[in-house]
KOLZATI-274633 format. One record per residue: residue in three letters; x, y negated, z negated of N, C-alpha, C, CB in turn. Coordinates in steps of 0.2 Angstrom, whole numbers, plus 2048, in hexadecimal, padded with zeros to 3 digits. Each point is the difference from the previous one (the first is absolute). Glycine has a CB too. Example, Ala and Ser with C-alpha at 12.3 -4.5 7.8 and 13.67 -1.06 7.14 Angstrom:
ALA84281C7D97FC7FA8008047FA8007F78067FA
SER8077F580A8047FA7FF7FC7FB7FD80680380A
//
This chain:
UNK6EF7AF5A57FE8028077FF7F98037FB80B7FD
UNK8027EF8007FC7FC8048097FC8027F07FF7F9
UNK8148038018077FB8058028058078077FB7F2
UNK7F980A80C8018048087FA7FD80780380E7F6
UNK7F97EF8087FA7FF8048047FA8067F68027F5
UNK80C7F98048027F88038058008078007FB7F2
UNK80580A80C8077FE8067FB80380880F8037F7
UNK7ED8038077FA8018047FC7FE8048028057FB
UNK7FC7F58017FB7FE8028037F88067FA8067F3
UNK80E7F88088047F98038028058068067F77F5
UNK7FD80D80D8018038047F880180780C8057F5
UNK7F17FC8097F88038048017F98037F680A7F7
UNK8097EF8057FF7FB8028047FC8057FB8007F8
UNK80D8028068038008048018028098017FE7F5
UNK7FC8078088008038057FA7FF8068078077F8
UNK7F47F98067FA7FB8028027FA8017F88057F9
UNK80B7F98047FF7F88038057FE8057FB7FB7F6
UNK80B80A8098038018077FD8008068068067FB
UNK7F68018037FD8018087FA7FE8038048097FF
UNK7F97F07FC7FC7FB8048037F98027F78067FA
UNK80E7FA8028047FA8038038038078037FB7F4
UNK80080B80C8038038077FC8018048078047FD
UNK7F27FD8027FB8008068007F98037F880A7FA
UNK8077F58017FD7F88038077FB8037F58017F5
UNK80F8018098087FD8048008038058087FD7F7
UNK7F580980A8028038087F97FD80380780C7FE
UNK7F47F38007FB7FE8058057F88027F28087F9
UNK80F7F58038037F98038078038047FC7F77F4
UNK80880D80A8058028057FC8028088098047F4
UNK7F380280B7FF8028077FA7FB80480480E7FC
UNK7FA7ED8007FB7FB8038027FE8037FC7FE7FA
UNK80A7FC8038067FD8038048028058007FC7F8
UNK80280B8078058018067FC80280880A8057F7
UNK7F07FE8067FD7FF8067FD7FB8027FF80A7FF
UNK7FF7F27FF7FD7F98038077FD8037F57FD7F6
UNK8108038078058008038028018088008017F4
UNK80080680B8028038067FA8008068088087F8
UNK7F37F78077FA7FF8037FF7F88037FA80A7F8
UNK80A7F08048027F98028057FF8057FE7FD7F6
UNK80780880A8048058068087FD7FD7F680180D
UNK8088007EB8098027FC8038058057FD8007F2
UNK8097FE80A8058088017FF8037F980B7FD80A
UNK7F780A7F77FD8057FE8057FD7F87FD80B80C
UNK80A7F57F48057FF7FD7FD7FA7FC809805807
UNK7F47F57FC7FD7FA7FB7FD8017FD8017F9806
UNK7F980B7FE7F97FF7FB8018067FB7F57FB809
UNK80E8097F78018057FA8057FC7FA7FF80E809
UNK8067EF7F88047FB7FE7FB7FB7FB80980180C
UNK7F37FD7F87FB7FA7FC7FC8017FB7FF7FD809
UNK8008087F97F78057FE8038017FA7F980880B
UNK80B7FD7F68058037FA8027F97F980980A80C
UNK7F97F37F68057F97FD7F87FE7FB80C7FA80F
UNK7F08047F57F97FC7FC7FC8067FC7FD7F780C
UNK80480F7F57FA8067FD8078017FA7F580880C
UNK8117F87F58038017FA7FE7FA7FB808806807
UNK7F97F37FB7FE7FB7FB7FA8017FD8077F8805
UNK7F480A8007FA8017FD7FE8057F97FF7FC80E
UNK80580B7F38038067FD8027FC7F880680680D
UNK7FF7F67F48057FE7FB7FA7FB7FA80F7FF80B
UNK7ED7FF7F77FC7FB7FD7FB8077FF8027F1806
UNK7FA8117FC7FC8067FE8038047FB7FB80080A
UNK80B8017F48048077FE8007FB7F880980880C
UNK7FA7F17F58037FD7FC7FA8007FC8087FB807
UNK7F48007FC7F97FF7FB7F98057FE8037F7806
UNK7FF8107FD7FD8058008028057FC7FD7FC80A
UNK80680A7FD8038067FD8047FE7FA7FF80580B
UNK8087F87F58058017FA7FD7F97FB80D806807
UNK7ED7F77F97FF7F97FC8038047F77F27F8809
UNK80E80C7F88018027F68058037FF7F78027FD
UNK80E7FF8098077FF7FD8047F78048008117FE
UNK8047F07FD8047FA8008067FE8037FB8017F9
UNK8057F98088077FF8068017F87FD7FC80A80F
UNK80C7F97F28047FA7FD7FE7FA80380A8077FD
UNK7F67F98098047FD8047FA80080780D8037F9
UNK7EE7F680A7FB8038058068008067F37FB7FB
UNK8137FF8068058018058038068008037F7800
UNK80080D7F98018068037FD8067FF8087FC800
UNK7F08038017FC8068037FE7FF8077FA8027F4
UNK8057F880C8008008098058018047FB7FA7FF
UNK80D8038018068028037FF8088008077F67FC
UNK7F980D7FD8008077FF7FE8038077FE7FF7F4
UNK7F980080A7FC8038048007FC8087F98037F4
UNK80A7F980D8027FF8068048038047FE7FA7FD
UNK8098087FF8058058017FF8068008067FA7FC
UNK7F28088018008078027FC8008048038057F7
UNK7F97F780C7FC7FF8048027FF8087FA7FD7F4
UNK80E7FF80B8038018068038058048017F77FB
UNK80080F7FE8018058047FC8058038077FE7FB
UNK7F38008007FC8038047FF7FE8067FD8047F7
UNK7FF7F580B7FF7FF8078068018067F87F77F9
UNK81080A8038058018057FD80980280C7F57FA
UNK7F380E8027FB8058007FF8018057FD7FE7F9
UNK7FC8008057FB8008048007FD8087FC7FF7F4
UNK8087FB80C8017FC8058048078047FF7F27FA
UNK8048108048078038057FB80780380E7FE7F7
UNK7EE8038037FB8098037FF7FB8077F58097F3
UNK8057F280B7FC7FE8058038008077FB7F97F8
UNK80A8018088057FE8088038068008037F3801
UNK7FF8137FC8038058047FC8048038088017FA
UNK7F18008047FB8028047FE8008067FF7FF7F7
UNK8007F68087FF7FE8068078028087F87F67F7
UNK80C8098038068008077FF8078038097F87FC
UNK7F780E7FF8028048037F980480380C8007F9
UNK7EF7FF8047F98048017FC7FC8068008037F3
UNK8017F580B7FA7FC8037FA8037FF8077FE809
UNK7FA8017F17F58027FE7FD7FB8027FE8067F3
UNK7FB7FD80D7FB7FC8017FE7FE7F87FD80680C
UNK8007F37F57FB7FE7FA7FD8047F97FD7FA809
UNK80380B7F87FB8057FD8098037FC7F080480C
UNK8147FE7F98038047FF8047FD7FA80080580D
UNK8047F57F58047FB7FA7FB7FE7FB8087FB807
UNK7F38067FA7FB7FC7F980280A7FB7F17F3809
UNK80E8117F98028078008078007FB7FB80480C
UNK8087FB7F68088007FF8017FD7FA80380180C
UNK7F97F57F68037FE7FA7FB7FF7FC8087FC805
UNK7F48097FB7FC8027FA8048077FA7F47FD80A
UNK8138077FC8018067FB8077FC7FE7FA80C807
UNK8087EF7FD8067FB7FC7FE7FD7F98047FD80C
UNK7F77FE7F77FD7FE7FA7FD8047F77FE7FA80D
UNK80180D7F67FF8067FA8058007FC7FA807806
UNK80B7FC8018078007FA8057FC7FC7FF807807
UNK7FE7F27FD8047FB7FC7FC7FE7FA8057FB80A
UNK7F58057F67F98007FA8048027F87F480680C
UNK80D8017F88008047FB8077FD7FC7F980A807
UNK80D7F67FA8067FC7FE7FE7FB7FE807804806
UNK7F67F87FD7FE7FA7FC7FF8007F87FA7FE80A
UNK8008077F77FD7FF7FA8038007FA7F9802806
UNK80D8037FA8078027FD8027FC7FE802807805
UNK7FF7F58018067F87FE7FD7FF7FD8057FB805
UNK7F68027FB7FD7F87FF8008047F87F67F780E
UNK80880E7F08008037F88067FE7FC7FA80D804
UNK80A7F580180A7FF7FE8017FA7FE80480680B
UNK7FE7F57FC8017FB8007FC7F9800808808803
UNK7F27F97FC7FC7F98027FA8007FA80280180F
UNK7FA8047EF7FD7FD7FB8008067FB7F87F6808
UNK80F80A7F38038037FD7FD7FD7F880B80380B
//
């Protein structure tokens, strides 16, 4: 029984330390984009920016954190990896956002909304990958 426990247990942690590293990459993402947009970015830059720095931030938390006990050939290709899947997501994310704006024109409240439900759904595929192809 106690081997049945273990993949339970790597898994619980993983999964945990996903979702404090992703708390805390989104507090730096939605920090930024609004301090951003409040300096009087455009909408397209500061989610671009925010995005770009809370992922690096992400990739070092995950690395040293969530997956530290599994192993990776190669620290270039777990970053590329996780770059490449991290690019699609912000292409993502980025496209919910500016189609929003163009076609909706929210308000503040409304895009911070929106790319909170973008941001879920890309979350969630992440975490997939990065299992897959990054810290395999």
């Amino acid at each position: 029984m106690a081997l049945d426990t273990a993949p339970q247990g790597t898994a619980r942690k993983e999964v945990g330390g996903f979702l404090v590293v992703g708390i805390l990459a989104v507090i730096v993402d939605f920090g930024l984009f609004n301090a951003l947009l409040w300096a009087g970015w455009e909408v397209w830059a500061a989610n671009a920016v925010a995005l770009f720095l809370s992922m690096t931030f992400a990739f070092v938390g995950n690395y040293k954190w969530t997956f530290a006990h599994r192993e990776i050939k190669s620290l270039l290709h777990a970053y590329s990896a996780f770059a490449g899947i991290n690019l699609l997501a912000v292409a993502f994310i980025e496209a919910v956002v500016v189609a929003a704006d163009i076609i909706w024109e929210p308000n503040t409240l409304m895009l911070n909304l929106i790319k909170v439900g973008a941001t879920g759904v890309a979350t969630i595929a992440r975490f997939f990958a990065y299992k897959k192809w990054v810290f395999f």
